[in-house]
C-alpha positions as CSV (number, residue, x, y, z in Angstrom):
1,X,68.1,88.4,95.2
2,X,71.5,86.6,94.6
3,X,74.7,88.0,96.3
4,X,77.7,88.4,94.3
5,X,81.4,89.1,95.4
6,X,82.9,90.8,92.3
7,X,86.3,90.7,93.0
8,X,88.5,93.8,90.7
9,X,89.9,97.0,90.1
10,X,87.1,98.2,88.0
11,X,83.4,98.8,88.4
12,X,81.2,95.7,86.8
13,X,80.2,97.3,83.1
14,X,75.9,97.1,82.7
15,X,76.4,94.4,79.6
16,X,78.1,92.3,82.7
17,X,75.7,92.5,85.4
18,X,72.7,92.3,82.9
19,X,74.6,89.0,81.7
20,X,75.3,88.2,85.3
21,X,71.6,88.5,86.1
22,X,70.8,86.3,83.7
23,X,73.1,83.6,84.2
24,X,72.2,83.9,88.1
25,X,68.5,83.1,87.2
26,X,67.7,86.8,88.5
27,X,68.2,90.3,89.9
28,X,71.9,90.3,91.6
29,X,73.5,92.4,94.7
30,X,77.2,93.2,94.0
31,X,79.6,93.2,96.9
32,X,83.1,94.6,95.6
33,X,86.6,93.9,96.5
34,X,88.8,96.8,94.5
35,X,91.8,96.2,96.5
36,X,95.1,94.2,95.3
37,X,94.1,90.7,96.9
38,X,97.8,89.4,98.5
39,X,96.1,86.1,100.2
40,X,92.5,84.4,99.7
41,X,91.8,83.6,103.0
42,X,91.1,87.5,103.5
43,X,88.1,87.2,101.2
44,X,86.9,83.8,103.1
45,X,84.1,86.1,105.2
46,X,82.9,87.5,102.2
47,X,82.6,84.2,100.1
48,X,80.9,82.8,102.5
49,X,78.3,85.3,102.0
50,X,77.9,85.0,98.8
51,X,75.6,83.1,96.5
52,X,78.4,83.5,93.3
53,X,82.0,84.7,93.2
54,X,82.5,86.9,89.7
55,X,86.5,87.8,90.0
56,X,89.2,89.3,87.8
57,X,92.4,87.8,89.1
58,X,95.7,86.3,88.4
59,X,95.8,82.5,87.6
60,X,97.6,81.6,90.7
61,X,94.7,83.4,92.7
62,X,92.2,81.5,90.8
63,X,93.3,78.3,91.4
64,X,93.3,79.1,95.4
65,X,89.8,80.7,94.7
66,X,88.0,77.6,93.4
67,X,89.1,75.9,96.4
68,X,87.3,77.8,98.8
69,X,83.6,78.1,97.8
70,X,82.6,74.4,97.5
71,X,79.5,74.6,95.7
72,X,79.1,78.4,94.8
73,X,80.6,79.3,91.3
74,X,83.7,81.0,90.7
75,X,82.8,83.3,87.6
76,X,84.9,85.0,84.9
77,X,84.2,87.6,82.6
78,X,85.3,86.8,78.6
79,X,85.5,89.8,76.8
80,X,87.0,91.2,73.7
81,X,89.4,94.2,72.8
82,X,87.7,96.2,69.9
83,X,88.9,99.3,68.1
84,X,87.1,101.8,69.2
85,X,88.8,103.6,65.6
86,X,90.8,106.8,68.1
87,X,94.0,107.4,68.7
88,X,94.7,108.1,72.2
89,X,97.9,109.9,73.5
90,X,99.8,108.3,76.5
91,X,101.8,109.8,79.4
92,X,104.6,110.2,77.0
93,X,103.5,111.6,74.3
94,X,102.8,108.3,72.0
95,X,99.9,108.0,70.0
96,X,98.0,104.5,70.2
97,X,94.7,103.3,68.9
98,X,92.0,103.5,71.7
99,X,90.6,99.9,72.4
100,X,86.9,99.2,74.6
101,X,86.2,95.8,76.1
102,X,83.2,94.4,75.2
103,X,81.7,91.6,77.4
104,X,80.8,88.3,75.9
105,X,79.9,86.0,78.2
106,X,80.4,84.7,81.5
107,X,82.1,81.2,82.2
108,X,82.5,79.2,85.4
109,X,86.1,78.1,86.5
110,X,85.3,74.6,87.8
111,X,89.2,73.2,88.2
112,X,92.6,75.3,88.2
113,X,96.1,73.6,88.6
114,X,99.2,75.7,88.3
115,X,102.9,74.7,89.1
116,X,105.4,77.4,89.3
117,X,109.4,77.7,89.7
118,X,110.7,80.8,91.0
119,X,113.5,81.7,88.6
């Protein structure tokens, strides 16, 4: 069985771990990280245990993330907003159509290279 480090806020949906499975050549153990990641190296132990690292993060994160594994994959989720066709009503009162993600497929993030400029 292949260990997994699914790094996000939100609980991997079935259509993504049955994907996972599949793309991982097998039946796969999901360790989660739910909390805000603020630096990488604090999920070094946990990547190291891991066969794959599956994560939902910001761009600059990523592109620290691929530098760490070496030769485990750094997966992403692609999914798509539908309509799910309701109207939801927010907080404050609004009405807005309710949208569902729908996983597609999973891709491997083999290079990342961001500049920024604090403004």
């Amino acid at each position: 069985m292949k260990q997994v480090l699914w790094i996000s806020r939100h609980e991997m949906m079935p259509s993504q771990q049955a994907d996972l499975e599949r793309v991982m050549g097998g039946p796969v153990r999901l360790t989660l990280w739910k909390d805000t990641v603020r630096d990488i190296l604090t999920l070094l132990p946990m990547v190291r245990e891991a066969d794959a690292v599956a994560a939902v993060l910001p761009l600059e994160l990523l592109a620290k993330l691929v530098k760490i594994p070496g030769e485990k994959p750094v997966l992403q989720s692609v999914c798509r907003r539908t309509l799910t066709g309701r109207m939801i009503v927010t907080s404050d009162g609004r009405q807005d159509p309710e949208v569902c993600y729908v996983h597609e497929y999973w891709q491997q993030i083999l290079q990342v290279e961001v500049q920024t400029k604090r403004l």
